[in-house]
ROFI-37436 format. One record per residue (C-alpha): x, y, z; residue in one letter; chain. Coordinates in nm, 3 decimals. Example, Ala and Ser with C-alpha at 12.3 -4.5 7.8 and 13.67 -1.06 7.14 Angstrom:
2
NODE      px      py      pz code unit
NODE   1.230  -0.450   0.780    A    A
NODE   1.367  -0.106   0.714    S    A
***
This chain:
450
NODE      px      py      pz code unit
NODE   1.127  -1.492  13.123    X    A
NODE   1.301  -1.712  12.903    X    A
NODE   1.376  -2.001  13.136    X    A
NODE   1.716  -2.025  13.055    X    A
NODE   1.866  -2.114  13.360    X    A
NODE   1.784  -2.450  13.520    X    A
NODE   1.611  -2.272  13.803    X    A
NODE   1.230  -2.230  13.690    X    A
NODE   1.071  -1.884  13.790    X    A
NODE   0.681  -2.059  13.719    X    A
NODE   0.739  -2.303  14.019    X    A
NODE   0.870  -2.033  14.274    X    A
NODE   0.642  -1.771  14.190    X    A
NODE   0.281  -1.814  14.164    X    A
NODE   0.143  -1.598  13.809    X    A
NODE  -0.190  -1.646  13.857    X    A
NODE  -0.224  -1.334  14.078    X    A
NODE  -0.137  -1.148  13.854    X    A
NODE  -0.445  -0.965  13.620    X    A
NODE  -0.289  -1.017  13.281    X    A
NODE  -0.231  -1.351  13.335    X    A
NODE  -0.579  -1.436  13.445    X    A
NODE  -0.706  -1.258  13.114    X    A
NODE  -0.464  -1.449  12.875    X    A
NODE  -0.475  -1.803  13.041    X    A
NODE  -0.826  -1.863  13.092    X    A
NODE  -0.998  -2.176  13.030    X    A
NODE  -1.178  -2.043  12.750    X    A
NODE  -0.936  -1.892  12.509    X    A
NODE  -0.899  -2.162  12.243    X    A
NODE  -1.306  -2.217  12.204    X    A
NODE  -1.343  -1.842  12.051    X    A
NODE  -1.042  -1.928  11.815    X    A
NODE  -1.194  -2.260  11.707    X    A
NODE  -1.540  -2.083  11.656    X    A
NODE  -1.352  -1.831  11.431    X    A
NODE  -1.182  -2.082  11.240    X    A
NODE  -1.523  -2.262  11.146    X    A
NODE  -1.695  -1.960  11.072    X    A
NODE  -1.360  -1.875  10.816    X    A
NODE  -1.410  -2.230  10.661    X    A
NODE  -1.747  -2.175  10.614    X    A
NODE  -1.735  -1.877  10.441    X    A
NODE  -1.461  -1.986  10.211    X    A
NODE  -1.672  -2.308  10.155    X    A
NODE  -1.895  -2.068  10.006    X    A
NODE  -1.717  -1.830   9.849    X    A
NODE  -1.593  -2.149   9.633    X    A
NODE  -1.902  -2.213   9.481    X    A
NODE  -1.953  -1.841   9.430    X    A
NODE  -1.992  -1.785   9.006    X    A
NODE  -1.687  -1.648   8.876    X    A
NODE  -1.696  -1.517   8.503    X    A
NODE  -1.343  -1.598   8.344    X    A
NODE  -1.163  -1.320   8.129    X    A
NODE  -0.907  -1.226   7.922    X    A
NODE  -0.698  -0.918   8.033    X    A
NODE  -0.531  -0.702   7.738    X    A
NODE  -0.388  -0.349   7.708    X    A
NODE  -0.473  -0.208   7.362    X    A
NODE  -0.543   0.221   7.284    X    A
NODE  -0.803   0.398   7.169    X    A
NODE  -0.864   0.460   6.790    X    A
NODE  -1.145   0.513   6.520    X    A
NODE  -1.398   0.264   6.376    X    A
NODE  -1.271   0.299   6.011    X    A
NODE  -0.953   0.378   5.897    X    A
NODE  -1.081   0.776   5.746    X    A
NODE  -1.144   0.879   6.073    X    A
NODE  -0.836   0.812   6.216    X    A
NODE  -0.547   1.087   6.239    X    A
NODE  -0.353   1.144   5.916    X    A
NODE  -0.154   1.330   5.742    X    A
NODE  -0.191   1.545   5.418    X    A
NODE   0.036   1.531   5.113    X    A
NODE   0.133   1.698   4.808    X    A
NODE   0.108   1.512   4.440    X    A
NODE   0.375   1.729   4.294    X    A
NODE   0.706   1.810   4.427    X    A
NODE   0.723   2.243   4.512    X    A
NODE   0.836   2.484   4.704    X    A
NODE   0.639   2.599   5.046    X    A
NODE   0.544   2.983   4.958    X    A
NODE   0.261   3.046   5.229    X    A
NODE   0.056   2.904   5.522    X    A
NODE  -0.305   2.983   5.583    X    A
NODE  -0.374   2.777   5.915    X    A
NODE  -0.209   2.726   6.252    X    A
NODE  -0.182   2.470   6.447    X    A
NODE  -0.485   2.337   6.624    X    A
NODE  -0.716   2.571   6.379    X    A
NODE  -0.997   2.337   6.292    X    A
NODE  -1.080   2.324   5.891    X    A
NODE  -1.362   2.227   5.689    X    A
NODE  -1.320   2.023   5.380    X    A
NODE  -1.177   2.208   5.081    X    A
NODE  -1.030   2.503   5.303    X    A
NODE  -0.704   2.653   5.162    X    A
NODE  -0.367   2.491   5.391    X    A
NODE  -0.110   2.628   5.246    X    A
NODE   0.011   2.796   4.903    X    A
NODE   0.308   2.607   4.734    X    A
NODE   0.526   2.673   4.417    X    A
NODE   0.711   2.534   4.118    X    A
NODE   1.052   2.369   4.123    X    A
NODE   1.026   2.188   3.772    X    A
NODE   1.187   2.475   3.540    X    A
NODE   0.952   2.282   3.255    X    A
NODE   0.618   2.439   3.471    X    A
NODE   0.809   2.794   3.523    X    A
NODE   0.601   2.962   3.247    X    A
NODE   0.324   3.144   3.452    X    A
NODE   0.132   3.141   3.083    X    A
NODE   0.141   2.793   3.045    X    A
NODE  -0.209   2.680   3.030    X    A
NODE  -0.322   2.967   2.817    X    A
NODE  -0.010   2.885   2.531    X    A
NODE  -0.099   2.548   2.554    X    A
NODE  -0.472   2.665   2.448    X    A
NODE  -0.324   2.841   2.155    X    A
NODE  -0.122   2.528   2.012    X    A
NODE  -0.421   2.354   2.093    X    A
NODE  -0.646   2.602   1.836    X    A
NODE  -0.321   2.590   1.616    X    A
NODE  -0.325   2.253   1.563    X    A
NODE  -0.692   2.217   1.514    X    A
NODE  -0.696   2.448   1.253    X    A
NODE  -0.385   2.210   1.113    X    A
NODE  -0.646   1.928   1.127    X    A
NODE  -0.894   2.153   0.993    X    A
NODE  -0.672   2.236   0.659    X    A
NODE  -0.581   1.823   0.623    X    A
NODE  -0.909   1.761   0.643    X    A
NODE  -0.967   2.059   0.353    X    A
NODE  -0.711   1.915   0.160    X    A
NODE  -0.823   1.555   0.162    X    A
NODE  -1.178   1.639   0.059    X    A
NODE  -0.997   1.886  -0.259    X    A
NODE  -0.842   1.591  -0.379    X    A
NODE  -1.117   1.376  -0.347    X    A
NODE  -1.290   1.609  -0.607    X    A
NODE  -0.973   1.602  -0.790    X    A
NODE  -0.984   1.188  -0.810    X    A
NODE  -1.353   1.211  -0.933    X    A
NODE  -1.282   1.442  -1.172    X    A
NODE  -0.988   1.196  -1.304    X    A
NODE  -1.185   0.969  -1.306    X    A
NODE  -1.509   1.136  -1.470    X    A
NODE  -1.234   1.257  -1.779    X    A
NODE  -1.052   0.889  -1.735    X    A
NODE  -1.392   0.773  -1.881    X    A
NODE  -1.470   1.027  -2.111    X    A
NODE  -1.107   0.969  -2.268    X    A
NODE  -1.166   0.624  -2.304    X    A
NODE  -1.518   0.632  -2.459    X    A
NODE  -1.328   0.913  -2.712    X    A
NODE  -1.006   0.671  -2.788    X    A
NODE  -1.289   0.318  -2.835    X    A
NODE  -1.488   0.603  -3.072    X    A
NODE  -1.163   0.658  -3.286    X    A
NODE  -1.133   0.273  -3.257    X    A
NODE  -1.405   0.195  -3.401    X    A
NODE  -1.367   0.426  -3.652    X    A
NODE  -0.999   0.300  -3.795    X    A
NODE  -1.185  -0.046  -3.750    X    A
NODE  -1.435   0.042  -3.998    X    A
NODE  -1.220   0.212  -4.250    X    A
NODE  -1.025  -0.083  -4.199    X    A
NODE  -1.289  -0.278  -4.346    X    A
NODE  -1.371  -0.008  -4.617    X    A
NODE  -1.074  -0.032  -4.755    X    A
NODE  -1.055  -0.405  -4.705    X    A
NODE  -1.376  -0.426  -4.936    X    A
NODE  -1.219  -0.146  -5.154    X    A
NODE  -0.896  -0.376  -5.199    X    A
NODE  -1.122  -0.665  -5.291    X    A
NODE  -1.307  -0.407  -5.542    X    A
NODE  -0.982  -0.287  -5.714    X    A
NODE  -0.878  -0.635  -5.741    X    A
NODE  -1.185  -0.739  -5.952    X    A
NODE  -1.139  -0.486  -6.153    X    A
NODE  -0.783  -0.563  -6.218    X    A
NODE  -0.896  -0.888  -6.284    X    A
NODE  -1.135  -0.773  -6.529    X    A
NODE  -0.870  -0.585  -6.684    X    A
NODE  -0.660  -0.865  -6.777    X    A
NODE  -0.936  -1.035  -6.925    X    A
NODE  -1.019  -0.779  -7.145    X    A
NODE  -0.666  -0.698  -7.207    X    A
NODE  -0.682  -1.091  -7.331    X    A
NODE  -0.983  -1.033  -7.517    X    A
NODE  -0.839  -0.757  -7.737    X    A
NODE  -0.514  -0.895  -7.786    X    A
NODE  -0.714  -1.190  -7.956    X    A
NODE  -0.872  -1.007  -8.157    X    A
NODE  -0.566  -0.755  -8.220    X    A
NODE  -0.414  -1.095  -8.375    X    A
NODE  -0.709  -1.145  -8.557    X    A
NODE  -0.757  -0.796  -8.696    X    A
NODE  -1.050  -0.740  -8.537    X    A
NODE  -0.940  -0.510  -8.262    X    A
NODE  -0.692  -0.162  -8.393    X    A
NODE  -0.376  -0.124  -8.173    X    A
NODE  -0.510   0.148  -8.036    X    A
NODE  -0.773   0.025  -7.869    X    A
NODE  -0.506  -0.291  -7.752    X    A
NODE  -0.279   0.030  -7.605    X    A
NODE  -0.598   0.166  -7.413    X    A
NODE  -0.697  -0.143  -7.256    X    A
NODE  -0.351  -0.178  -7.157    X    A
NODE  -0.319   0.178  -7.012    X    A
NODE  -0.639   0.067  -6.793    X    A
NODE  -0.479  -0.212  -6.688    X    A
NODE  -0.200  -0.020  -6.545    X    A
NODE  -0.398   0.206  -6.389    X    A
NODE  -0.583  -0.087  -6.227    X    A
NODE  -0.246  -0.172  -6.124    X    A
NODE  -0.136   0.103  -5.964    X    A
NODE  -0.521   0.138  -5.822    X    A
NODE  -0.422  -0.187  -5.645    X    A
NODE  -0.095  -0.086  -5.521    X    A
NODE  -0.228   0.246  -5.353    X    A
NODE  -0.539   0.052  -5.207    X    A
NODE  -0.307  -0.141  -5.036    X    A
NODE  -0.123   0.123  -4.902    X    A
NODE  -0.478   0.260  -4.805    X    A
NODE  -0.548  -0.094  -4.597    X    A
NODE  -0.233  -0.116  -4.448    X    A
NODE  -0.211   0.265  -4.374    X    A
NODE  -0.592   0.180  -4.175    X    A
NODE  -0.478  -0.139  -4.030    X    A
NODE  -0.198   0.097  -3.865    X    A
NODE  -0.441   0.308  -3.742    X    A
NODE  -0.640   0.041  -3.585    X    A
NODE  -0.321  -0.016  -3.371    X    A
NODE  -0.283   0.350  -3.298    X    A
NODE  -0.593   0.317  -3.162    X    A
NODE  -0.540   0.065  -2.916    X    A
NODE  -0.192   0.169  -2.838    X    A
NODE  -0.404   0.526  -2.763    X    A
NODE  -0.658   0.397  -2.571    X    A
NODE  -0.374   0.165  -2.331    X    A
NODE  -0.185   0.516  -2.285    X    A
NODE  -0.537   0.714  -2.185    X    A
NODE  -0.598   0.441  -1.923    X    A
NODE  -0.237   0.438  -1.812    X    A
NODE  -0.209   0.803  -1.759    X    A
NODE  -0.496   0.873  -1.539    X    A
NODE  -0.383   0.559  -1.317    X    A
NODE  -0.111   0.764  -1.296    X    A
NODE  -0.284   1.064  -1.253    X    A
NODE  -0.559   0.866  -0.974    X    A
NODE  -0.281   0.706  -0.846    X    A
NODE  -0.062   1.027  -0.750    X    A
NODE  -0.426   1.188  -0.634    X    A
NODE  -0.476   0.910  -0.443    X    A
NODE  -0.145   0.910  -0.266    X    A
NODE  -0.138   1.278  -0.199    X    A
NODE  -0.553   1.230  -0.026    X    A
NODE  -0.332   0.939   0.188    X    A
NODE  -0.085   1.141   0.298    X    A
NODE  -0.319   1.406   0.400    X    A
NODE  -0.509   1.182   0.629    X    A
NODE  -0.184   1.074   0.752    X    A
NODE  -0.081   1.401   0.892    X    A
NODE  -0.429   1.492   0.950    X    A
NODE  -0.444   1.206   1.192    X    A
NODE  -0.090   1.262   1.303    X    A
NODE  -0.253   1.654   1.389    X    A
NODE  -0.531   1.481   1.560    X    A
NODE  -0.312   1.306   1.800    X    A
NODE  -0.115   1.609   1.880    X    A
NODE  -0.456   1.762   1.949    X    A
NODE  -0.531   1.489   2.192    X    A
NODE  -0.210   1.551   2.384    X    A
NODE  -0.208   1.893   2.384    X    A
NODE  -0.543   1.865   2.529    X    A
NODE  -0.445   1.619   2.804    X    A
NODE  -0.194   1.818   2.903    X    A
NODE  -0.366   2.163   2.903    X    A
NODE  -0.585   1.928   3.149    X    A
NODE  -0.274   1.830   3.359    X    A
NODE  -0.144   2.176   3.328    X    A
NODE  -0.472   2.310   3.498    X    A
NODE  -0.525   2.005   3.748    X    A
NODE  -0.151   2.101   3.858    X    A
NODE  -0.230   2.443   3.920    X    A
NODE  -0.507   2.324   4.160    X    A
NODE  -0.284   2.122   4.302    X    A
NODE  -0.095   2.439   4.435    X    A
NODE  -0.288   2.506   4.708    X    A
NODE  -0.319   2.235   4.965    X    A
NODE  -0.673   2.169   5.071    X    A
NODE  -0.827   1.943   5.395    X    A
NODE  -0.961   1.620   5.274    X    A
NODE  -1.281   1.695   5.530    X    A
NODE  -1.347   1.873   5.854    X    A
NODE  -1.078   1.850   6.118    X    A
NODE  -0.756   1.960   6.324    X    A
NODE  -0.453   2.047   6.215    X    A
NODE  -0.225   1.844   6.442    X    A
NODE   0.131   2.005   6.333    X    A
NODE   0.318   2.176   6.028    X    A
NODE   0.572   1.860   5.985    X    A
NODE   0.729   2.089   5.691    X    A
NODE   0.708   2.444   5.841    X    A
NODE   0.941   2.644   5.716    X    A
NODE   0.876   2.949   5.426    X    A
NODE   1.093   2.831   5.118    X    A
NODE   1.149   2.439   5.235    X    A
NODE   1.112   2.220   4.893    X    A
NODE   0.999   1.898   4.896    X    A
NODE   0.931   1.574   4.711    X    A
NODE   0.556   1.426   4.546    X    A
NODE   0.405   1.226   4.802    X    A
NODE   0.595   1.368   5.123    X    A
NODE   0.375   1.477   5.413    X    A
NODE   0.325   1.791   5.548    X    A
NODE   0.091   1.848   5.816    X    A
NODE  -0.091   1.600   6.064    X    A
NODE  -0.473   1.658   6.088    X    A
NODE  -0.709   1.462   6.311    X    A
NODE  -1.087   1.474   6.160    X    A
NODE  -1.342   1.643   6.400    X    A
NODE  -1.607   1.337   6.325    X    A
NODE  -1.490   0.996   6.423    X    A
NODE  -1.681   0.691   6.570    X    A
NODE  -1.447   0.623   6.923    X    A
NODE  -1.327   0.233   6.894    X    A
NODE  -1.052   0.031   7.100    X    A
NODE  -0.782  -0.162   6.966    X    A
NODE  -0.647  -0.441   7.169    X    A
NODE  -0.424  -0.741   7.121    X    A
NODE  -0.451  -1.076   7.257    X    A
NODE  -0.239  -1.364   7.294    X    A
NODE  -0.231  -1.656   7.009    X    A
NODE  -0.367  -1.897   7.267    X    A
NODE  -0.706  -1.686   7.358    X    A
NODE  -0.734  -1.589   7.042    X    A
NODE  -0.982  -1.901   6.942    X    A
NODE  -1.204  -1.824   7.260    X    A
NODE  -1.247  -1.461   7.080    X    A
NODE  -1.565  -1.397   6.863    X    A
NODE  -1.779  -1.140   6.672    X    A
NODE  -1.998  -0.958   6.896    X    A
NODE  -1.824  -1.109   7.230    X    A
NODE  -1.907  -0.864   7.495    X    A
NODE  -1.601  -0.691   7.659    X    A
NODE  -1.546  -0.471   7.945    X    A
NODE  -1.316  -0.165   7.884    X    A
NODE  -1.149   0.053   8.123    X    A
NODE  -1.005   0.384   8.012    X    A
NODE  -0.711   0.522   8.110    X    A
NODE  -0.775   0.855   8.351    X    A
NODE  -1.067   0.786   8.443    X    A
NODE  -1.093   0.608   8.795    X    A
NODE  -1.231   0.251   8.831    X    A
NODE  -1.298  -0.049   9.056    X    A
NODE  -1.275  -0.363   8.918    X    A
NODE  -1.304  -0.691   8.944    X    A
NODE  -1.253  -0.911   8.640    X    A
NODE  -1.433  -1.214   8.762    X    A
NODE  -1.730  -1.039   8.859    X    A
NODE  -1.828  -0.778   8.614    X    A
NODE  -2.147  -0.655   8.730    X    A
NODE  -2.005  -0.496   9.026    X    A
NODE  -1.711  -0.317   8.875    X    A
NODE  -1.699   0.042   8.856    X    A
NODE  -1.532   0.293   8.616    X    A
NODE  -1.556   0.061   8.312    X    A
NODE  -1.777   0.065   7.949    X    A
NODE  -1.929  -0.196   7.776    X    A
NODE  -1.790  -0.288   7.420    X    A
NODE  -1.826  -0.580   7.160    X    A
NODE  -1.598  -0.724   6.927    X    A
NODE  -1.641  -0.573   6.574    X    A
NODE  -1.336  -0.716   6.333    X    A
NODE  -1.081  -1.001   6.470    X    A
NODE  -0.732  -0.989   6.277    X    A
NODE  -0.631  -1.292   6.078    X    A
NODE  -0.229  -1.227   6.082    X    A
NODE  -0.060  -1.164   6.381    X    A
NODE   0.078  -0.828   6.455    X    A
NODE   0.443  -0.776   6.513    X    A
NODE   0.404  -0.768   6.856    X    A
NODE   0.347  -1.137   6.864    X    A
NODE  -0.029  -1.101   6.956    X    A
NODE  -0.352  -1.085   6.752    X    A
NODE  -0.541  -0.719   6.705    X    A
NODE  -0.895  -0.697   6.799    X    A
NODE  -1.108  -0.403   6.724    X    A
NODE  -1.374  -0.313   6.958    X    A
NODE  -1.685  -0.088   6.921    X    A
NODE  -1.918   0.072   7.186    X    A
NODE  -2.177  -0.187   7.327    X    A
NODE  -2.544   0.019   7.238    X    A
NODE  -2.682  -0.160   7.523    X    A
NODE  -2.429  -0.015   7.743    X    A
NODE  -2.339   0.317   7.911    X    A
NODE  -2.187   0.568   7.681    X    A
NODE  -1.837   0.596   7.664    X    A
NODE  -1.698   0.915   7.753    X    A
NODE  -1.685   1.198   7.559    X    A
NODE  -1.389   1.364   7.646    X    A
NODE  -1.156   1.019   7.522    X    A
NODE  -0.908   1.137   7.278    X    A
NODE  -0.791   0.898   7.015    X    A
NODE  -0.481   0.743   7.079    X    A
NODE  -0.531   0.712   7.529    X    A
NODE  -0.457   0.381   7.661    X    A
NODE  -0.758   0.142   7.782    X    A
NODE  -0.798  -0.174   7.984    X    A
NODE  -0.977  -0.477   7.799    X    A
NODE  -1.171  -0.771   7.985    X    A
NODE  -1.333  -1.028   7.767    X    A
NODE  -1.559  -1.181   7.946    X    A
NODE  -1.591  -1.565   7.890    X    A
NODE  -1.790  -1.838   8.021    X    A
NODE  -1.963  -1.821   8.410    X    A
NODE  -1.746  -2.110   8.637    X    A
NODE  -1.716  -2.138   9.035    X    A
NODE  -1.446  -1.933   9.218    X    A
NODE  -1.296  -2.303   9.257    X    A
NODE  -1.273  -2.428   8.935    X    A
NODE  -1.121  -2.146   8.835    X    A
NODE  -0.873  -2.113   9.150    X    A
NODE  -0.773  -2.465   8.995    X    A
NODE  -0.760  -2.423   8.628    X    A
NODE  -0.490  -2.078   8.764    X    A
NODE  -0.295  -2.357   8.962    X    A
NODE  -0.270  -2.646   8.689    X    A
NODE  -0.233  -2.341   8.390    X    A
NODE  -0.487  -2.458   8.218    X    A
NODE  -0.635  -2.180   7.950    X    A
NODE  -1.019  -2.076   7.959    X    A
NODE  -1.255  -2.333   7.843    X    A
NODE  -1.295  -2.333   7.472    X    A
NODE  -1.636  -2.281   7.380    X    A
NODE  -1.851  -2.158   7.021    X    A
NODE  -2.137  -1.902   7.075    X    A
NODE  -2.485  -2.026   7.026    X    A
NODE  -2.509  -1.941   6.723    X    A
NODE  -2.184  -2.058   6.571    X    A
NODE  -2.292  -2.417   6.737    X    A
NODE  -2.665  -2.383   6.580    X    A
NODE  -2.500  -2.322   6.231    X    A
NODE  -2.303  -2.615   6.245    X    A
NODE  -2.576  -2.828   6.365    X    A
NODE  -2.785  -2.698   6.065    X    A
NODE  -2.483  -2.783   5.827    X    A
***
């Protein structure tokens, strides 16, 4: 009955007969409504002051506490060739066991006998420094005995020194000798011929003094030859004794130089010794490094280089393994903005993906499906993603997490903040205002104490 026309059906037909009718227009039907309506108010009157624990929501993953627990990958320090595999794919390893068998593609490693030639130039050249070190002490008996005959020489030559020195003065004193008596001589040769004029003396006598002084003469010119012939002597001496010194300086000298140059190239055989031996150490660390060992106990993941014969470079990776012990963690990433209401050792509520849950962020303690956690490390740098990463650890006063989480599964996050009423909160959501900003207790108490 829509009343459309201007004829009106209510004043020609009496409704009030009719059952329905009576049931929906009674006198009553607005006081049950009313009564509902109070109760409602009521109710939400309360549910406003109800406490209501304020949060911050975040998606993060599940990881490891510390970075060596955490799935990685295992590569080669040398570049080779792949010759054979001694795993499979999800084999679990313990640390040390053999993953694969690799080869040579540096044609200056080909020689199969390379360590054991590099042993023999190593005993080659230490016999090298062996003989040097031979030769240097043979010389060094060679420069004492130089030097031993250097000083008997020169005590022999100051000897014969000496000795021209002292005939030098013999025949200085003879000289002097000779000349007195030539000087005598001619006295008496005066003498005589005085008396010779006087008759006193014969002419034959005269003659014979005369014949001595000639001889006294001549005496004085061979005594003179004598001095000077000493006097040269003298200087042979010295010029002797100057040539014995200079030739064994020679002699030390060249000794001396050859002991120098014997250390030289003993040293210079040392050195070669040193590298030989560092790389006979290389040579065998390298052929360790054929065989590709796990780092510790774990999974192998996958063969990223698979194939028999593949080459590849020094530092590449080739296989993925995920270690068997790990300490479960969560990594999750908040907003710049929240990121000051975040501390160490905040509690958080965690929810793992596949594994069913009920919650309800404001009210923790009746959610369902979800593990306590705590904040363990907060980053100082903000991740690509435009958020900050926070690193979360199982809560020991909490349930366990778990076990069957796999590193890597999504998770849920709720930090739980301060405790507020349902209506502040429905009112800091309508202004978009963030969570209060608050310090723990103890971040206030050590500020205080400052």
């Amino acid at each position: 009955m829509l009343n459309i026309s201007n004829n009106k059906l209510n004043t020609k037909v009496d409704l009030s007969s009719y059952k329905s009718v009576q049931k929906v227009f009674h006198k009553n039907h607005f006081k049950y409504f009313n009564r509902f309506l109070k109760a409602f108010a009521v109710v939400v009157l309360i549910v406003m002051f109800l406490p209501w624990t304020q949060n911050i929501n975040s998606r993060g993953s599940v990881t490891t506490l510390t970075p060596d627990q955490r799935p990685q990958t295992i590569q080669s320090r040398i570049p080779g060739r792949i010759e054979s595999w001694h795993v499979r794919e999800g084999d679990f390893v313990k640390k040390g066991d053999t993953i694969l068998f690799i080869s040579e593609v540096k044609n200056e490693y080909f020689d199969p006998n390379l360590v054991s030639r590099t042993g023999q130039q190593i005993k080659a050249k230490e016999a090298s420094v062996n003989s040097y070190g031979f030769k240097v002490n043979a010389l060094n008996n060679q420069i004492g005995a130089l030097s031993r005959e250097r000083r008997l020489k020169l005590e022999q030559a100051q000897n014969k020194l000496l000795q021209a020195g002292y005939k030098v003065q013999s025949d200085s004193i003879d000289l002097e000798a000779v000349k007195i008596d030539l000087a005598i001589a001619e006295r008496q040769i005066g003498a005589i011929q005085k008396l010779y004029d006087e008759d006193l003396k014969s002419l034959t006598e005269l003659e014979e003094k005369r014949s001595k002084f000639q001889e006294k003469q001549s005496k004085l010119v061979s005594q003179k030859n004598k001095y000077l012939a000493s006097q040269n002597e003298v200087l042979n001496a010295k010029i002797e004794l100057n040539r014995i010194g200079q030739e064994y300086i020679d002699k030390i000298s060249k000794a001396q130089s050859d002991k120098f140059t014997a250390q030289s190239s003993g040293f210079d055989a040392e050195a070669q010794v040193t590298k030989l031996e560092s790389d006979f150490t290389s040579y065998e660390m390298r052929n360790d490094l054929y065989y590709i060992t796990a780092p510790q106990n774990g999974y192998i993941n996958k063969a990223i280089i698979g194939g028999i014969g593949e080459t590849f470079k020094e530092g590449q990776s080739l296989v993925g393994i995920m270690p068997s012990d790990y300490d479960l963690a969560v990594e999750t990433f908040v907003n710049p903005i929240d990121l000051p209401l975040i501390h160490l050792n905040e509690k958080v509520r965690v929810q793992f993906d596949g594994w069913p849950a009920i919650i309800f962020s404001g009210w923790p303690n009746v959610s369902y499906g979800t593990y306590g956690a705590k904040v363990v490390a907060i980053e100082n740098f903000i991740s690509s993603n435009g958020k900050f990463r926070i690193l979360l650890a199982p809560d020991e006063t909490d349930h366990e997490w778990p076990e069957a989480i796999r590193v890597g599964s999504g998770a849920q996050t709720i930090a739980l903040l301060e405790d507020v009423p349902i209506w502040f909160e429905l009112w800091r959501n309508l202004n978009g205002f963030p969570p209060d900003y608050y310090q723990p207790e103890d971040a206030s108490k050590n500020k205080k104490d400052k």
